[in-house]
Structures are given as C-alpha cells and as structure tokens.
LOTI-416681 format. One line per 10 residues: number of its first residue (from 0); for each residue x, y, z negated of C-alpha. Coordinates in Angstrom, 2 decimals. Each point is the difference from the previous one (the first is absolute). Layout:
// residues N
NUM = X Y Z ~ ...
***
This chain:
// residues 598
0 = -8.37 20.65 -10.27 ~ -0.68 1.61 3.44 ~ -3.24 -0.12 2.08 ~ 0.57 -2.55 2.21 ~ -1.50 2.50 2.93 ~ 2.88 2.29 -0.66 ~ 2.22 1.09 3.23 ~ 3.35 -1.27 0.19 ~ 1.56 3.32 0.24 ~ -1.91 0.68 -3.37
10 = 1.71 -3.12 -2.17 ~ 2.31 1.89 -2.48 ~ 3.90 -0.75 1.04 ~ 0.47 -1.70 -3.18 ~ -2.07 -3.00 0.61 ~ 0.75 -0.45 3.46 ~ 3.39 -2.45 0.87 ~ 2.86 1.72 1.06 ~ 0.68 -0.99 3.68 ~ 2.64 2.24 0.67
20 = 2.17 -2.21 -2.03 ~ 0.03 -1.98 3.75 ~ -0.24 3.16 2.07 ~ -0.24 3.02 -0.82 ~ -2.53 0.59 2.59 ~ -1.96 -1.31 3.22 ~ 2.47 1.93 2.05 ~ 2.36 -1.92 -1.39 ~ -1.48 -3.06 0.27 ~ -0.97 0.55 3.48
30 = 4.04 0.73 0.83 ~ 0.88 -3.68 -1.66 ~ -3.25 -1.46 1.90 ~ 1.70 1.13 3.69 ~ 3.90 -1.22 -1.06 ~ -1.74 -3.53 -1.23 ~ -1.35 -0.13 3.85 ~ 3.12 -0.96 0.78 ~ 0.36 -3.05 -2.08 ~ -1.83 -2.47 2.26
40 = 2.72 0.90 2.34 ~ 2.57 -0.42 -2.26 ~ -1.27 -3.40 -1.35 ~ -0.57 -1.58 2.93 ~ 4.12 0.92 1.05 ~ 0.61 -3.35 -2.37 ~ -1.74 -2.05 1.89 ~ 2.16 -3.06 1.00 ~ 2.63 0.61 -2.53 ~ -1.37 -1.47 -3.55
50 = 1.30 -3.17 0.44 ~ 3.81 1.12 1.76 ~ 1.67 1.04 -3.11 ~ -0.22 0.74 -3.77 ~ 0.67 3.39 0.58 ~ -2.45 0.55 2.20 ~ -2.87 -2.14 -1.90 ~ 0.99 2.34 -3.13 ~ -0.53 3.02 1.83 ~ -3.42 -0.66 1.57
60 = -0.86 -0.92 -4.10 ~ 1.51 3.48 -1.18 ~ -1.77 1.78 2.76 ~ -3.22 -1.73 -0.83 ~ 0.43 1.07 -3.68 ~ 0.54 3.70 1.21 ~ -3.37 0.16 2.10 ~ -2.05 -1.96 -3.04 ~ 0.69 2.88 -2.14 ~ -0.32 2.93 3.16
70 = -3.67 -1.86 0.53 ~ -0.51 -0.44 -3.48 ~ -0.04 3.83 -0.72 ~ -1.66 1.18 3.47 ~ -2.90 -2.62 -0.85 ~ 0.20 0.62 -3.27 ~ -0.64 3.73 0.20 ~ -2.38 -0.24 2.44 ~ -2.44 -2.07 -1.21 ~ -0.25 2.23 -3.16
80 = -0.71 2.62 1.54 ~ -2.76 -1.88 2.03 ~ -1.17 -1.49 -3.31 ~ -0.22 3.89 -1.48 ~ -3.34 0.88 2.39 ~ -0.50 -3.15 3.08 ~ -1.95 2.19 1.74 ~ 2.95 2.34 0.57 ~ 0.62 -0.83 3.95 ~ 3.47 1.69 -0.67
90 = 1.05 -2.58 -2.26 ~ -1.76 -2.82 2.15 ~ 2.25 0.95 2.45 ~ 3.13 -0.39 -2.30 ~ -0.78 -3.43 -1.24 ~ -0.78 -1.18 3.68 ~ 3.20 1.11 1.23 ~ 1.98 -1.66 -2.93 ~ -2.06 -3.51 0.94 ~ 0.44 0.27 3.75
100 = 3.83 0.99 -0.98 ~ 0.15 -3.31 -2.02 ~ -1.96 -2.01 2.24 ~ 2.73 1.45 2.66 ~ 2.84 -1.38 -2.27 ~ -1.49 -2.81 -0.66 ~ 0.02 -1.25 3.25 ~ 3.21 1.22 1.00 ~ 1.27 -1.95 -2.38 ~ -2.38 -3.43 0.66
110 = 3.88 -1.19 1.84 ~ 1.30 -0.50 -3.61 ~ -1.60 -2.99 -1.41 ~ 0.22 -2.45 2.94 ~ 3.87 1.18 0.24 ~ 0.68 -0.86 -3.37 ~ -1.96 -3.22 0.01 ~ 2.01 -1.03 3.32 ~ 3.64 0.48 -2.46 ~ 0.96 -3.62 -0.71
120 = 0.00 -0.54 -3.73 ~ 3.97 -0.82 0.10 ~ 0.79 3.42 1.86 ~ -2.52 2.10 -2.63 ~ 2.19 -1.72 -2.90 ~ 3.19 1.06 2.00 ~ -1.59 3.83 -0.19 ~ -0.52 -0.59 -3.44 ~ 3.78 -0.39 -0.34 ~ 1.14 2.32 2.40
130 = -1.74 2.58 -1.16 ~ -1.03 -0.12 -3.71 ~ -2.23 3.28 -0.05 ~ -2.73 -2.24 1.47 ~ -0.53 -1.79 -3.35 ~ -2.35 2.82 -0.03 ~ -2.22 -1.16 2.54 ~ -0.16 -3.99 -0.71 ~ -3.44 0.65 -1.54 ~ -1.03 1.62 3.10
140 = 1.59 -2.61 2.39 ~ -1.99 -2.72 -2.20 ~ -3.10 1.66 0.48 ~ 0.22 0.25 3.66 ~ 1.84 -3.54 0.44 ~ -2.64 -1.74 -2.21 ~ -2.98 0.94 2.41 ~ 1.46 -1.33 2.91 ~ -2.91 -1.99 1.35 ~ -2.30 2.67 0.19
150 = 2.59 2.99 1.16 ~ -0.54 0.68 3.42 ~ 1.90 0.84 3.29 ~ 1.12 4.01 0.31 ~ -2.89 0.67 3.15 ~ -2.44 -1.80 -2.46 ~ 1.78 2.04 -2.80 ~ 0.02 2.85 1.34 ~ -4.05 -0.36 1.32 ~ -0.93 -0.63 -3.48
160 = 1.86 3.08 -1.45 ~ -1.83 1.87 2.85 ~ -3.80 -0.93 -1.17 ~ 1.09 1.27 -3.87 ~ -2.03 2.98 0.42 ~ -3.30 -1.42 1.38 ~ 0.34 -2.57 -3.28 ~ 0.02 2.40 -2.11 ~ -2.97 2.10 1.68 ~ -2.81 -1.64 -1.86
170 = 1.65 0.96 -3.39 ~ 0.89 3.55 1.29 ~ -3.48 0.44 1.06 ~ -1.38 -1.39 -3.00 ~ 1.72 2.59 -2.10 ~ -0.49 2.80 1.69 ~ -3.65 -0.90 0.78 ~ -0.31 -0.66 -3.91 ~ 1.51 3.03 -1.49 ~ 0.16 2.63 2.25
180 = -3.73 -0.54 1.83 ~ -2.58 -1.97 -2.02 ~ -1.50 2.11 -2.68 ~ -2.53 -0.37 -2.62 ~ -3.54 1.47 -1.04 ~ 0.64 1.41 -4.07 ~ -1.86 -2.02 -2.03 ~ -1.94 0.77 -3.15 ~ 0.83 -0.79 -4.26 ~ -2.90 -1.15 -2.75
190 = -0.28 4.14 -0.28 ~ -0.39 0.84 3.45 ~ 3.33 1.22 0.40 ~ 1.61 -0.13 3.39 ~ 3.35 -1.58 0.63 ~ 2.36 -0.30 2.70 ~ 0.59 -3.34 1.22 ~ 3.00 -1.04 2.27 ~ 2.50 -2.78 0.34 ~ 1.81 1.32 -2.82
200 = -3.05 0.46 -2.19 ~ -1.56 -2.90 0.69 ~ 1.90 -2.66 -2.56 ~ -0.41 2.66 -2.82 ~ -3.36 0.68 0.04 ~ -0.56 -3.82 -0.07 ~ 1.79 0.33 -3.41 ~ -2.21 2.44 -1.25 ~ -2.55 -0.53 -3.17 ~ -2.68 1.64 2.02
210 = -1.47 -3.07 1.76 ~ -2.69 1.69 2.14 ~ 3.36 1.87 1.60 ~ 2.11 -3.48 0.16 ~ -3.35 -1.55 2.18 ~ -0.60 3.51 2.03 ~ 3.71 -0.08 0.83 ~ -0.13 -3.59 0.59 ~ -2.97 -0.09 2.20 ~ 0.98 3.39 1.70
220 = 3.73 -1.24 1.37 ~ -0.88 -3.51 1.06 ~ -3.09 1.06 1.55 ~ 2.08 2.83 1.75 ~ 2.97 -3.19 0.81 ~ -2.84 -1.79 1.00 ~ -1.07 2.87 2.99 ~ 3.30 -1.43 1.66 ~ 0.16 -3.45 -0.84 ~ 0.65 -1.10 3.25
230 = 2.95 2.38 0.91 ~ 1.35 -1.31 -3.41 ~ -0.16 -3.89 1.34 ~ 1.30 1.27 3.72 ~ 3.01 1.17 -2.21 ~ 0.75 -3.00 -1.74 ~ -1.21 -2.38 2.75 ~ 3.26 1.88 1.92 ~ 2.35 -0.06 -2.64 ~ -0.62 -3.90 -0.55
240 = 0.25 -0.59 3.84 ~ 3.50 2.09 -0.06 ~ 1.33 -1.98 -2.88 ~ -0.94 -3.58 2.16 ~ 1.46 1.52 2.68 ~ 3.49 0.78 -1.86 ~ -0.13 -3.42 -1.61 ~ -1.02 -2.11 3.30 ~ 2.85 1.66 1.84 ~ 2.96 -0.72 -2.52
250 = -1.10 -4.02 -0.13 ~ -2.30 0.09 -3.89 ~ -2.40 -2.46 -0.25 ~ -2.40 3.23 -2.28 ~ 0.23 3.90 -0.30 ~ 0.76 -1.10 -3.70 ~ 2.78 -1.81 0.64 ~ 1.16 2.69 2.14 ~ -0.22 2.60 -2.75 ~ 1.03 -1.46 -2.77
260 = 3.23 -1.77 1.84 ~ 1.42 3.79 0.32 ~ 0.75 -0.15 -4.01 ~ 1.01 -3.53 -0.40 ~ -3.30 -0.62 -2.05 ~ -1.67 -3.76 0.86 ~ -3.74 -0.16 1.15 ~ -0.41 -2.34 -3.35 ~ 0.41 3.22 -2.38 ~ -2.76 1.93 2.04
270 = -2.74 -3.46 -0.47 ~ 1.54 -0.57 -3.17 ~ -1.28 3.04 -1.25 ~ -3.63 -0.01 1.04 ~ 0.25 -4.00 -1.44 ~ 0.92 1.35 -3.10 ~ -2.52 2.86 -0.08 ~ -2.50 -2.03 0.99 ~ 0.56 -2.57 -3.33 ~ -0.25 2.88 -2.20
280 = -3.08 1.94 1.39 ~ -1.56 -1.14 -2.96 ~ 1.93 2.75 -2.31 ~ -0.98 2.60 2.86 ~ -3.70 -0.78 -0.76 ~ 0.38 0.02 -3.92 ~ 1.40 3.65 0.64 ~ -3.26 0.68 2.27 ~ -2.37 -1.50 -2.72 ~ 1.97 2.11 -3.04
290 = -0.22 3.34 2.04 ~ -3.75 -0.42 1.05 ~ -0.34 -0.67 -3.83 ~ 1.83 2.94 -1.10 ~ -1.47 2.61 2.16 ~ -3.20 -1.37 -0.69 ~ -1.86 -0.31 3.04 ~ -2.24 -2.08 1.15 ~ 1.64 -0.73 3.32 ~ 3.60 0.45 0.68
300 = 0.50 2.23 3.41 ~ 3.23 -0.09 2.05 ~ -0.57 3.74 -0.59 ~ 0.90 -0.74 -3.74 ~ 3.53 -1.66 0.55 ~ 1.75 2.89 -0.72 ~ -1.36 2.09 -2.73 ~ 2.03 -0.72 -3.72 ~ -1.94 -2.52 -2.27 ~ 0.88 2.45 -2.32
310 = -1.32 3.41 2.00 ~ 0.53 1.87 -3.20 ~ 3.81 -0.64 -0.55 ~ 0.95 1.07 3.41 ~ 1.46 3.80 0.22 ~ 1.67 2.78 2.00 ~ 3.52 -0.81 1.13 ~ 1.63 3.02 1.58 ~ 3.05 -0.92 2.39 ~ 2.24 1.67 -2.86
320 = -0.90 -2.20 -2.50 ~ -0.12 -3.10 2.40 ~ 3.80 0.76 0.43 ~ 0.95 0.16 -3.56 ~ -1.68 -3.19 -0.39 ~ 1.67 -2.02 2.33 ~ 2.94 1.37 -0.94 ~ -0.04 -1.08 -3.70 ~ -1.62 -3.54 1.15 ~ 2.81 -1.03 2.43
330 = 2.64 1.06 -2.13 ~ 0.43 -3.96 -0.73 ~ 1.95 0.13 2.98 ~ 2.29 2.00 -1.00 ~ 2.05 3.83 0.62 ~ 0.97 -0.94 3.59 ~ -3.59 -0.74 1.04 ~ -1.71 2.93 -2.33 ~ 2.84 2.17 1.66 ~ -1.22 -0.55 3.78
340 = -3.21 -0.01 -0.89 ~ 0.02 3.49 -1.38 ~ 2.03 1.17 2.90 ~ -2.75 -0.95 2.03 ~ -2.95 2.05 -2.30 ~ 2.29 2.84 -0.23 ~ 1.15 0.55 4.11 ~ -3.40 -0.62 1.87 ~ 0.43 -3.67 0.65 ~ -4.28 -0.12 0.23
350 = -2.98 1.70 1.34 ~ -2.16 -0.20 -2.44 ~ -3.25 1.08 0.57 ~ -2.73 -0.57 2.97 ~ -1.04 2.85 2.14 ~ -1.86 0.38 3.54 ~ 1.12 -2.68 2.60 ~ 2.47 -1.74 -2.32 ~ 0.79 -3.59 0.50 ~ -2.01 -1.73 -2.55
360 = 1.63 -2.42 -2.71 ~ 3.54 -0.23 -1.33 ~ 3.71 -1.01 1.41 ~ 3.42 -0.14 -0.60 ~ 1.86 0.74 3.24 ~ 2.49 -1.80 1.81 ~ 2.57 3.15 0.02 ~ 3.48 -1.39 -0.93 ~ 1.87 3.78 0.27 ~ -0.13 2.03 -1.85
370 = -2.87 -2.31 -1.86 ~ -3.60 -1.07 -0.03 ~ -2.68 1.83 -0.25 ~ -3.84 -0.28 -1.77 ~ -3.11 0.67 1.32 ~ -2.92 0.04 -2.60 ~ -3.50 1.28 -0.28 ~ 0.09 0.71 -4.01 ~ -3.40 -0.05 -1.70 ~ 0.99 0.96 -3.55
380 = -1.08 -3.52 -0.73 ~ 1.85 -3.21 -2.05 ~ -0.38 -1.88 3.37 ~ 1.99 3.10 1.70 ~ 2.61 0.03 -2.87 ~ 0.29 -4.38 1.24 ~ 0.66 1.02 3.46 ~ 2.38 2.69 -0.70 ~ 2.13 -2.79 -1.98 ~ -0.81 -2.64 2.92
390 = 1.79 2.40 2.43 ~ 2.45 1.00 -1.80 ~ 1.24 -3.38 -0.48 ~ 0.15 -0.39 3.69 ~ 1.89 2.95 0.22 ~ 2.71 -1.09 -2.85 ~ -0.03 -3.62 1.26 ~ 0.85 1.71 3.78 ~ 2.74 2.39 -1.77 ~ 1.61 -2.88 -1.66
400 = 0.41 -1.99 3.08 ~ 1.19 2.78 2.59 ~ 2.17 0.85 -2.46 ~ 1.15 -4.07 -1.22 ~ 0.25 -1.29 4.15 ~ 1.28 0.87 3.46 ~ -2.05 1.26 2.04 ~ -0.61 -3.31 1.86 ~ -1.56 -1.69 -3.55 ~ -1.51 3.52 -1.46
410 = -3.59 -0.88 0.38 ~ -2.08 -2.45 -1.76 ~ -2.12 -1.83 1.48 ~ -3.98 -0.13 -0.69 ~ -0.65 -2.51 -2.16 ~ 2.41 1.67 -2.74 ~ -1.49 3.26 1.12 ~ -2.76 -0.47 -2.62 ~ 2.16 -1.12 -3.31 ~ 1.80 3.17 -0.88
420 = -3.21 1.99 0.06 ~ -1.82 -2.21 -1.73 ~ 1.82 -0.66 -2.56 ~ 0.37 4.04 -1.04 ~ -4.07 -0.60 -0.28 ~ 0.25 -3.05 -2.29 ~ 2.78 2.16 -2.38 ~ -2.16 2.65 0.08 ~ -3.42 -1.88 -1.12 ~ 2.44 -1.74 -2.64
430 = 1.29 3.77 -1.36 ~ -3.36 1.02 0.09 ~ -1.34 -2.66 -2.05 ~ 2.86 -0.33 -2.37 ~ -0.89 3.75 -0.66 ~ -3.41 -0.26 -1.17 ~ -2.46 -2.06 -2.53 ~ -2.80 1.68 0.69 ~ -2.65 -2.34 0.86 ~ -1.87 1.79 2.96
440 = 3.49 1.23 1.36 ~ 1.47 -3.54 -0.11 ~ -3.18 -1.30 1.79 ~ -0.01 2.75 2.66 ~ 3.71 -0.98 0.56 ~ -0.18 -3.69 -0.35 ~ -3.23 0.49 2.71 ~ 2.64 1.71 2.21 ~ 2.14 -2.45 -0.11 ~ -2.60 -2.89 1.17
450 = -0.74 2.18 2.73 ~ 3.14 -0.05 1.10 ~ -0.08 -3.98 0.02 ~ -2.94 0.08 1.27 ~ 0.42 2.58 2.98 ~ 3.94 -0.67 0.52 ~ -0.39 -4.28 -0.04 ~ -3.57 -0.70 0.22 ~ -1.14 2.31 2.49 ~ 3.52 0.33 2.06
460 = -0.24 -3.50 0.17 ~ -3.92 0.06 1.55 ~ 1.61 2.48 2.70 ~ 2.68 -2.20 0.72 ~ -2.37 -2.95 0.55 ~ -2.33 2.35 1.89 ~ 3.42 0.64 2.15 ~ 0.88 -3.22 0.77 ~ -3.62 -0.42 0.92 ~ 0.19 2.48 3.01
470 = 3.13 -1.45 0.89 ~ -1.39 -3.50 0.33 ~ -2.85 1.59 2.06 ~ 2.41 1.94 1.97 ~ 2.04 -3.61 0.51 ~ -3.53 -1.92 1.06 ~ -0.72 2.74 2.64 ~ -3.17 1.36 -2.26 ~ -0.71 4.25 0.49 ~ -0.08 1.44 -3.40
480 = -3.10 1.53 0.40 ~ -1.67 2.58 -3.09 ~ -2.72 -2.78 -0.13 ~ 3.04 -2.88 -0.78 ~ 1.99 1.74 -2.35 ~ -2.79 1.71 -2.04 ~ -1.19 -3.47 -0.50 ~ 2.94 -1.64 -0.88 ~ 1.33 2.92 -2.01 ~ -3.21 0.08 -1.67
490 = 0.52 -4.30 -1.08 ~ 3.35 0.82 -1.18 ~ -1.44 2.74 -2.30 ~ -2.24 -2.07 -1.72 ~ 2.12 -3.00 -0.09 ~ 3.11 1.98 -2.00 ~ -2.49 2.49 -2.23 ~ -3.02 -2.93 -0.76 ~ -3.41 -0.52 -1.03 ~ -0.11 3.10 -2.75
500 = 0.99 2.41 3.09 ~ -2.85 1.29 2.35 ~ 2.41 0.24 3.00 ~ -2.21 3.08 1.39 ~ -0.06 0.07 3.68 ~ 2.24 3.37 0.54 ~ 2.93 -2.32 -0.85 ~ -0.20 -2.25 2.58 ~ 1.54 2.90 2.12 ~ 2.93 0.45 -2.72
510 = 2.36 -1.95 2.54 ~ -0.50 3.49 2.42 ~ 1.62 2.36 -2.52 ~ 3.08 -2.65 -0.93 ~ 3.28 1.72 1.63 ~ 1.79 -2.98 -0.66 ~ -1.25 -2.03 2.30 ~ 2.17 1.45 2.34 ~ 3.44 -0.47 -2.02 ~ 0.01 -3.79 1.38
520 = -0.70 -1.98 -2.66 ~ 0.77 2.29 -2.74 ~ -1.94 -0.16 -2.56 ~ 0.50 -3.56 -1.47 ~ 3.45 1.74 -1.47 ~ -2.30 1.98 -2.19 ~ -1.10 -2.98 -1.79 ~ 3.48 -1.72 0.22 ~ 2.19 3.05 -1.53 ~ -2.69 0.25 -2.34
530 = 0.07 -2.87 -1.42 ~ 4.03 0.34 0.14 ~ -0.01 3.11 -1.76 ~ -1.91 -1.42 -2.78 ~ 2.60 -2.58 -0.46 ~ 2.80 2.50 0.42 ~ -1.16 2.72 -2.56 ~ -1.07 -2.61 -2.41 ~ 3.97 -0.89 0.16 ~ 0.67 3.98 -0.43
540 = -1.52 0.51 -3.20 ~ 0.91 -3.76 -1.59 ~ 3.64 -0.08 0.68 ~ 1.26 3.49 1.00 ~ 3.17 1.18 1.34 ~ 0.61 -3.57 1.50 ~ -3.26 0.23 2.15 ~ 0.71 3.14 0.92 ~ 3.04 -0.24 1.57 ~ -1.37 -3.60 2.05
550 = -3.09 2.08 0.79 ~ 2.56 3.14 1.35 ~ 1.86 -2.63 1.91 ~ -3.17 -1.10 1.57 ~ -0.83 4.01 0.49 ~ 3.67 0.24 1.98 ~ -0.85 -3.30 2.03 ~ -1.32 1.83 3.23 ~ -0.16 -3.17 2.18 ~ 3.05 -1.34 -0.63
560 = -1.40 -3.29 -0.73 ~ -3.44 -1.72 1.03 ~ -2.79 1.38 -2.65 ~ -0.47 -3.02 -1.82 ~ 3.55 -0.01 -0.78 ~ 0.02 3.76 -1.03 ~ -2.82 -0.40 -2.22 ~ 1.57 -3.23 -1.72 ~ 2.61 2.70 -1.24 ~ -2.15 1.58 -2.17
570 = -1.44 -3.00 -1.17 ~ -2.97 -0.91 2.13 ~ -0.73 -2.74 2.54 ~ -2.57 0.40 1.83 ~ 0.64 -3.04 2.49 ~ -2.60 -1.46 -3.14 ~ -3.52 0.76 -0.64 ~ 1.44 0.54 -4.26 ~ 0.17 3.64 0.69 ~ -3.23 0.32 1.21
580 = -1.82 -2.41 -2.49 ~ 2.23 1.69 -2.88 ~ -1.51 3.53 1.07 ~ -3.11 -1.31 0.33 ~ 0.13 -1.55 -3.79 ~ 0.31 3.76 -0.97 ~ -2.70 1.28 1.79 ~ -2.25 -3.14 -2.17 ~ 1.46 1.47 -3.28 ~ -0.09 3.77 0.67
590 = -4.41 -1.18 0.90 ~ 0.22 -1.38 -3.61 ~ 1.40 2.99 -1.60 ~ -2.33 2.01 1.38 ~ -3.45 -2.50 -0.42 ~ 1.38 0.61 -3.78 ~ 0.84 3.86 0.35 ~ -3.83 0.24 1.68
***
C-alpha cells in the first residue's frame, strides 16, 4: 500500500491503469479532440431528413453509433487522467474540452427527437419494412416516441442542450473543491501517533480498533466540513434548482419523476422502498443494540459504526491476495466470466492505489472501446478486497453488454447498474464463509456482511429519503440552507440508526461529503440492486448452471428492455416490495447468528 501523499509521477506503472489502450498519448488525444470539432457540423447536415426516407433515418442512427463510441473514448480517457491528480490544470483542461465538445454535439443534434416524433407511426412501420437494418434501432425509437409529452421543440431543444454545462457546474465544483482543495489537519492514535487523514483515509480509520483515532478522525473531518458548510449547501441548493429547472421545462409534475422517467423505472419503486425500509427499521436497531453490546461500551458513537465487532479477526489484505480471492469466489460463474476477469487483473484495467490529488472513492468507467476501466483507492483492507469485486462486476456486466448489443442498446441503465456488482460481493461473503468455521472469523465476516445491509439498504435508503427531501424543498421554493439540511439530515440519522445510537453532532454535516447527491437520484439503486443481488446469488449457488446462464442473459441485456423486465430474467421482480422484505429477512437471521456467535 502507497502513502496516499505520494506524487503521481511516483505511483509504480504496475498499479496505475493503462490509458494508452485509448490513446497512446495526449498528443494523440488532442489530434482526435480537433477532427471531433467537426461533428456538430456534420450532425446538424441531417437536419430535416429523419423522417424522408429509411435510408436516410438509418444513416443518422449509424452515424450516431459512430460518434457514441468517438465520445466514449475522448471522455473516457480524459476523465482518467483528471481523476489521476484533479489539481492537474492540464488535465482540467482535457476533460472541459471533451464536455464542451459533447455539450456541442448535443445540441447539434437537439433537431433529432422532435423529427422523429413528427414521423407518423404508419410511415415509421413502412421504414421498418423498407429498410430492415433499423430493427436495430426500435428500442431507441421507443424510447424517444414514448416521452412524447415532455420532448420539446428543436429552439427549446437545442436551449436546453446549451445550459448542460452550467448543470453540471455544481457537481464539477464540488469535486474538484473536495479532492483537489480541502485538506485535513493529521490527527492523533491512543499512542500518540500521527496519521494522515484525507478523503481517502477517512472511511478506514473509522474502521480502525483504536477508538480515540476513529473519534479524532471523526471530530477532525466534520469539524474541518463544517468550516465550509455553507459553500457545501450553496452547492446543493444549485444542483437541486438545476434539476427543477430541467424537469419544469420538459412538462414533470417533480425532479423525481423527471429522473427516474429516463430508465423506465415508476416513482412507486423509489417510495416503495423507503415504505419498506421504514417497516423494518426495527431489525436496523436490533443490529445497533447487538453492536453497542459487543464492543462493550457504554454509549454507542456514530464514530463506532465502522470498526469490526470482532476487531481481532480482521487482517492485512494486500491487493495480490484480494485478486486471488475474488478470483476463486466468482468462479460459480463460470470460465467465460473468470476468463475476463483475469484479463482485466493481468492488462491494467485499475488504478489501484490513492496518491496526492486523486479522485477519492471507486468507479467503473463508462469506456465501451477498447473497455472499462477501475479507479480504486486500495487500503489492504477486507472492505477494499469488497470494492475491488463491486467494480469489477461493473466492469464484466459493461463487457458483456457492449459485447451482447448494438451500439444503440449497449448501455444499461442505472437501476441495473447496481446488481452485477453486488452480487460479486454477496458470492464473495458466501465463499468466504463457506471457507471457514472458525468462530471469531465467521463473526468478523458475518459482521461484514450486516454492514453491508446495513450501509448498502439501510443507510442508502436514509440518503435517498434525505434526497427526495431537498427535492421537495427545491419544488416548494425553500433555499437549502446549512442550517435546513443539517437539521433534517440530522432527524433522518436518528430516525434510521435509533435510540442505542448517540447521533453525535459532526454527522449532521455527513450530507456535505455525499457525492451522490449529485448523480440525480442515484443512490436509491444501491439499496434496490442490493437487495436484487441477494436474490440473484442466492439462485447462483442453489441451482447452478441454470441461474447462471438467466443471470448472463440479464448481464448481456444492456437496455434492451425496460429494467424491470431485464431483471425478471434472472429471476427477480422488483415491481414488488418481496425482494426487499426477502433481503431484509436475511439481514434478521444473519443478527441471530451473530447474538449466538457473540
């Protein structure tokens, strides 16, 4: 593991990702940057013709498919390189250009939909039979024929397209702000030992057995957060007041509606879930009650979330042996899956470890060619070895699909986003504990694997209701002000962890270190896929080679049908609260295991 203060230029090659498997260099990037400049052009030379004949419908679609994947990689490579060191103005520079290009594009191209939605239904079937290569694109044509009421004229289009750089400014700033500029006294162990504390550090340190460093660190960042707290509201006061904007202006009644309308998922899944949540918070506060118990304090801190019940189980998991691991514990799905997967580990697919000005957290990119890529911030930890099976099941579930679907239906949309990676977590928890009968190991895993309920549905959940709660205020005109959202965040904490957690005051700024509320009503898909992925790996290791196969179809699905549907392949419907309440039943008997384990 590398100090996370370490230069860029002093990572060793070997756990950096290999970018010049997109370009070779920033010259060459650079080159493609100046001949995409000349798309918008291009583009906009189809304007008036979508709807005169097949052939011409077709080749706006095939020339569309050809710029997805041109953008794809330009994007692609530049925002890993910005994610490398964000305080690298070079590489600010890079990832503005490719935004402003796509913004460009984007409204070049705002002619498109209102010229397909003006083709009379009997004409578009006549295309269909004129021209049979377009039975590629009927997914597409649904999407954009489906949303008619709230698709807009091509000035209004095109005006929209035009402000998608401003929206994304509070996010941008957010980022950059949070990674690259805010910084963080070091903070001091039970021995008096010093330690660094970042972004990166942060989460780990909370996990520590050293609890005089878990409340230093906690009291240190929020208290440092809490120095801007206003900038942090200003930031997500904008964002929400972008989103109404965007949602006023294409006819939605709520900025939920708006967001969740773009992957086909109904507004009743989103309250569904909190319902649900909310009717089982009385397993989250068993779980509160048994770990206060088992670490034996006399008060419960929200600086004490993290650490293993079981502090003396946990051990050293170099990025090595985190690889062999997953390896062996997704071999369920079988030679195909085990073969990508190591031809990611051995070719650079990931950046592994943190160093100065990184971007903080864990991805999967959006690269279709040559592939994704992974950033991580590996802390030799069991949580680290999780997130480098999380990713990598983003990655595999992205490779299956590019390589399954056209173009047009490649990509998956976000509410699936969540089910491949989580279910690599929930095979690798089962491995692990299939492997072991030691009683302190099993504990320390079976701990793990309640905090993964508990921080993937319990607390995803408590962000998403503390998201729709800006949104409302957005909606009713009320400024979400540091003061507001402190308190409300603050309810929300106490509500979801109850009356056995001290919900210490730091956390009522939690909400200002969240990235996520800037993804648009993201994080609710956490909880959802979660809950999926339970369901899905359960079917895995039961019935074998027949789940595996639905569960690859599902994996090859891009978005060639509505999510619901997808997921229904691989055995799940979660258009009913069963999944949900199912998962939840585990989390109750995993709390028993370990009330009798303890």
């Amino acid at each position: 593991m590398l100090d996370p203060k370490t230069k860029r230029s002093e990572v060793p090659e070997e756990y950096t990702w290999n970018l010049k498997d997109i370009f070779e260099s920033d010259d060459a990037w650079r080159k493609e940057y100046e001949e995409l400049g000349k798309l918008p052009e291009a583009i906009a030379a189809y304007q008036g013709t979508l709807g005169r004949s097949a052939a011409d419908l077709l080749s706006y679609f095939r020339r569309s498919d050809e710029i997805e994947v041109r953008l794809s990689k330009l994007y692609g490579y530049a925002s890993c390189k910005n994610d490398e060191d964000q305080g690298n103005s070079s590489t600010q520079d890079m990832l503005g250009k490719a935004r402003g290009l796509i913004v460009a594009i984007s409204g070049a191209a705002a002619f498109a939909t209102p010229e397909i939605l003006a083709i009379p239904d009997e004409t578009l079937e006549r295309f269909h039979k004129e021209e049979p290569a377009l039975d590629e694109y009927r997914r597409s044509l649904y999407q954009i024929r489906r949303r008619k009421a709230h698709i807009l004229s091509p000035l209004e289009g095109k005006l929209l397209a035009a402000a998608g750089e401003m929206a994304c400014a509070p996010g941008q700033v957010k980022s950059i702000f949070s990674n690259a500029d805010m910084t963080f006294p070091d903070v001091v162990d039970g021995k008096g030992e010093t330690h660094a504390l970042t972004n990166g550090s942060f989460v780990p340190m909370e996990e520590s057995e050293d609890r005089v460093l878990r409340k230093n660190a906690f009291d240190t960042y929020y208290g440092r957060i809490g120095e801007f707290k206003n900038t942090a509201a200003a930031l997500l006061d904008a964002q929400f007041k972008q989103l109404l904007f965007y949602s006023r202006a294409r006819g939605y009644n709520t900025t939920l509606e708006a967001s969740l309308d773009n992957t086909e998922v109904p507004t009743s899944v989103y309250l569904n879930l909190i319902e649900a949540v909310h009717a089982n918070m009385d397993k989250m506060y068993r779980y509160v009650a048994l770990r206060k118990k088992l670490l034996g304090v006399d008060e419960l801190h929200m600086y004490d979330v993290y650490t293993p019940i079981v502090a003396d189980a946990a051990r050293k998991i170099d990025f090595e042996e985190a690889k062999a691991t997953t390896l062996e514990a997704l071999a369920v799905l079988g030679e195909d899956y085990i073969a990508l997967l190591k031809e990611g580990y051995d070719n650079r697919w990931i950046d592994v470890y943190e160093n100065a000005g990184k971007r903080s957290g864990a991805y999967s990119s959006g690269v279709k060619v040559p592939h994704p890529y992974v950033l991580l911030n590996h802390k030799d930890t069991l949580d680290s070895m999780f997130t480098l099976a999380h990713e990598m099941g983003h990655t595999l579930h992205s490779v299956y699909s590019h390589k399954a679907q056209p173009i047009s239906t490649s990509d998956y949309v976000i509410f699936v986003a969540e089910v491949a990676s989580t279910c690599n977590e929930v095979l690798l928890v089962r491995y692990l504990l299939n492997k072991t009968t030691d009683k302190k190991e099993r504990a320390y895993l079976i701990n793990h694997f309640l905090e993964s309920f508990k921080g993937t549905v319990y607390r995803q959940t408590m962000f998403a209701e503390f998201e729709l709660t800006m949104g409302r205020m957005a909606e009713a005109n009320e400024a979400l002000t540091a003061e507001a959202l402190c308190g409300k965040y603050h309810a929300l904490n106490k509500l979801y962890f109850g009356p056995d957690m001290v919900s210490d005051d730091g956390i009522a700024l939690e909400w200002a270190r969240i990235p996520h509320f800037y993804y648009n009503y993201y994080v609710f898909q956490y909880a959802t896929s979660f809950c999926a992925a339970v369901a899905i790996a359960d079917r895995i290791l039961s019935e074998g080679e027949s789940a595996v196969a639905e569960y690859k179809k599902f994996l090859s699905g891009g978005s060639s049908a509505d999510p619901i549907s997808l997921l229904k392949i691989a055995g799940v419907d979660m258009s009913t609260p069963a999944p949900i309440n199912a998962a939840l039943g585990l989390f109750d008997e995993l709390i028993n295991e370990m009330e009798k384990l303890g």
